[in-house]
N, C-alpha and C positions, 0 to 999 in steps of 0.2 A: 276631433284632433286633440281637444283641451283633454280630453280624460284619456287618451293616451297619452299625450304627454306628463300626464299628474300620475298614471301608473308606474311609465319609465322611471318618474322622478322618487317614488316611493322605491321600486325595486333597487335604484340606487343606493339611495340610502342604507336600505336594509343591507345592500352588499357591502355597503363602506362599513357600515358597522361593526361587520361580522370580521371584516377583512382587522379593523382596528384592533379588535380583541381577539383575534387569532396571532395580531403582531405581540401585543402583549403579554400572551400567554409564551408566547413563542422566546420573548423576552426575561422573562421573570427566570427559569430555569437558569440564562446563559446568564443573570445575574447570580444566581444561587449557586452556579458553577466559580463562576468568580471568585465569591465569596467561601466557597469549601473547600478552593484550592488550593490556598495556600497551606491550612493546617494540613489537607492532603498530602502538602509538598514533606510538611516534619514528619507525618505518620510512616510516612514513606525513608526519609530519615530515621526514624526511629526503629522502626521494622528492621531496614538495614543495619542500624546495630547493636539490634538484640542479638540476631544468629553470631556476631562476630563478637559481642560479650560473652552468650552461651558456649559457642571455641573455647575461648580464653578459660574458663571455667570447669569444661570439661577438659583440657586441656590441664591445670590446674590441679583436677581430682584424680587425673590418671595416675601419677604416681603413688597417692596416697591408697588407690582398688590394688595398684599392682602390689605394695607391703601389706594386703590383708591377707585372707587363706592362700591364694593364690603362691606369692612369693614364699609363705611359711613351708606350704607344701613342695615349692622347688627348691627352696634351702634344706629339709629335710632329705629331698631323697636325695642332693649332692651332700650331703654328709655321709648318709646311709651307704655311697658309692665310695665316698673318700676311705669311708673306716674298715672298708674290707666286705663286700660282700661276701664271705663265709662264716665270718666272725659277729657277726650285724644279725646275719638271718639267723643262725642260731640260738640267739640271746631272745631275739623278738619271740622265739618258739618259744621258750620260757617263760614270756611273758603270755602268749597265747594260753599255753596249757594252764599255768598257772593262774589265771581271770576264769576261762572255763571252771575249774575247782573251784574257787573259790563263789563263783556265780551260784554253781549246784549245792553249794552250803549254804549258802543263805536265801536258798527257796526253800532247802530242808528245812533248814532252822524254825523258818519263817511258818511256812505249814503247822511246824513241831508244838507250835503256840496253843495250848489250851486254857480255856477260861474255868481254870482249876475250884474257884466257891461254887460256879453255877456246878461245875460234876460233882464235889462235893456235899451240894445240897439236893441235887438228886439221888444222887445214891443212897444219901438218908433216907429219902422221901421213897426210895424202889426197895430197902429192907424194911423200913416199918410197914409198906401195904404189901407187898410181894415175896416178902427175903432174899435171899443169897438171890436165887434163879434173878430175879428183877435186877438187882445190881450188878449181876452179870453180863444182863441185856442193854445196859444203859452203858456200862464199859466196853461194849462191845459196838457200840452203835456212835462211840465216840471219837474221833482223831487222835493221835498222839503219842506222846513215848508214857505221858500220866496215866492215860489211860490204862494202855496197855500194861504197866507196873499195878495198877489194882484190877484189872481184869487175871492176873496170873494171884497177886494175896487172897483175892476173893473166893479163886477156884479150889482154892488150897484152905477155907474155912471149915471142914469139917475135919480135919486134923488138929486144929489146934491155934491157939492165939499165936502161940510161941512158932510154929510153924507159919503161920501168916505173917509175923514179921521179919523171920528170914526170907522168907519171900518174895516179900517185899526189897527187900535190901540186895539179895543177890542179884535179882531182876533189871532192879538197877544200875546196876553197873553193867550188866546189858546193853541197857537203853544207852547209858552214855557211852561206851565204846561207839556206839550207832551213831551218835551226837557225834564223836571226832573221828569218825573218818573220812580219809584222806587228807587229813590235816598233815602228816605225813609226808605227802608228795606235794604241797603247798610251799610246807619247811624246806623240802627239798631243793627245790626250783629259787626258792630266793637265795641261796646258799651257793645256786649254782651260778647264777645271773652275773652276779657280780667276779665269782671264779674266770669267769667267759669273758668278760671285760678284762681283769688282769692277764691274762693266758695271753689276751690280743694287744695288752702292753708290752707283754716280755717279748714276743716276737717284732712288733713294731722295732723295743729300744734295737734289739738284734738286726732287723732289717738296717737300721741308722748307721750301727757298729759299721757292719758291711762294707756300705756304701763309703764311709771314711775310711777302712782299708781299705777300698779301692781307689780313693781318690788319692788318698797319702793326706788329705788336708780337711779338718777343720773349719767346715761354714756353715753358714743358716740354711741356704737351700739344699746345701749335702743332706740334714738329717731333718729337715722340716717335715719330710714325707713322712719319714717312719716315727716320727716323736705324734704329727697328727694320728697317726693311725690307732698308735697308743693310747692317746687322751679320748679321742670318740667312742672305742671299742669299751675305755671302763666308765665314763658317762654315762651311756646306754646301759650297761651292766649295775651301776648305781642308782640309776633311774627307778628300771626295772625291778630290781629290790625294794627300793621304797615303796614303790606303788603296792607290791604284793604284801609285802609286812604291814602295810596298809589294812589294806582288806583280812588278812591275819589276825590280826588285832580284835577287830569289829565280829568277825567269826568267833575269838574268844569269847569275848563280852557276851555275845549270843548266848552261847553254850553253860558260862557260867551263871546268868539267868535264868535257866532252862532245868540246871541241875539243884539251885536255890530253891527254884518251886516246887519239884517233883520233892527232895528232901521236906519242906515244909507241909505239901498235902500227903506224903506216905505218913507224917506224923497226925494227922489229923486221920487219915482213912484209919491208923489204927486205934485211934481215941469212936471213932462212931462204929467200930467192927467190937468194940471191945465193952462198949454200953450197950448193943444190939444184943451181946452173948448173955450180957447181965439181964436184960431183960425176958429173951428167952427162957433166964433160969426161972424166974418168977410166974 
């Protein structure tokens, strides 16, 4: 009986123990609950008024996204509408045509570029090992309006010095008609641009006229209509010309670049066409 009872009394224990530290354990969390609670309670605060800052904020920015591309783009085409679509599309077609021209000039242009001492230090270097044929091969295997103006003196060297540098020079003026064209239809279009703008004033002030003949009176909203339609139509027309006189401009500068070096290397191809002959004589 004594050591059953001293087992009971063990197993006791052992269950009180276990019981003790499962109260414990069970304890510590709902203190740590306690304890995390409360800053829980501000996170929870906090959280809630961030989304209601962020509102505020986006709320805030919305007007300043709606005046970026967005509103520029709906103020644009309610002008575009206010000034006449007949008069509007027109002009912008001038604008079209005329950016197209002007684009395809200055990839011409651009291509047109040759690096005039390296050909003119080949060309030296293809008649003293080669002659004529070799300088011909070098001009020929080269890009350009330079080129192609000593490709034409060079072919023309068994005639005459004096023959290769008309040649040369006729040739030229070749090349640079090639250089401006459609410069032309460029001129044209800004000249016109702006014509198209007026044309849609004089109508607009006439729309205004009208309208106070028929009204018999004199106001701001009698002729507001046709005065705006006047102002947007040569705005646009104004615009439009600048921008193209623009690119105009740059297309010059191009071309009288272009005609600087070709004049500077025809002076040169006839200085080494012209010691090449002298040495032949020898």
């Amino acid at each position: 009986m004594k050591k059953v009872f001293a087992t009971l009394m063990v197993l006791a224990m052992i269950t009180f123990g276990n019981v003790a530290v499962m109260a414990q354990d069970a304890a510590a969390p709902a203190q740590e609950e306690q304890k995390v609670e409360a800053p829980a309670t501000d996170t929870a605060a906090v959280a809630e008024e961030a989304p209601a800052a962020e509102e505020e904020v986006a709320e805030e920015a919305a007007p300043a996204e709606e005046a970026g591309p967005v509103a520029l783009h709906k103020t644009l085409k309610t002008k575009f509408i206010e000034g006449g679509a007949g008069f509007m599309a027109a002009t912008l077609l001038c604008l079209v045509f005329g950016l197209a021209l002007c684009i395809e000039r200055i990839i011409y242009l651009s291509l047109s570029k040759t690096n005039t001492k390296k050909l003119l230090a080949d060309i030296e270097a293809a008649l003293k090992k080669g002659g004529v044929e070799a300088a011909l091969e070098v001009c020929r295997n080269t890009r350009g309006p330079v080129a192609s103006i000593f490709y034409q003196g060079l072919s023309r060297y068994d005639e005459g010095i004096d023959v290769v540098e008309k040649t040369v020079s006729s040739y030229g003026g070749v090349q640079l008609g090639l250089l401006e064209k459609n410069l032309s239809w460029i001129s044209l279009f800004i000249s016109i641009a702006p014509s198209l703008g007026f044309l849609g004033t004089i109508i607009g002030m006439i729309a205004a006229f009208d309208k106070i003949q028929q009204v018999g009176d004199i106001s701001a909203t009698v002729v507001a209509g046709g005065i705006k339609v006047a102002l947007l139509t040569t705005l646009l027309g104004l615009i439009i010309a600048i921008v193209l006189q623009l690119f105009y401009n740059y297309i010059l500068s191009l071309i009288e670049g272009l005609v600087n070096e070709m004049e500077d290397s025809s002076i040169s191809l006839l200085d080494i066409v012209v010691e090449y002959a002298e040495s032949q004589k020898k």
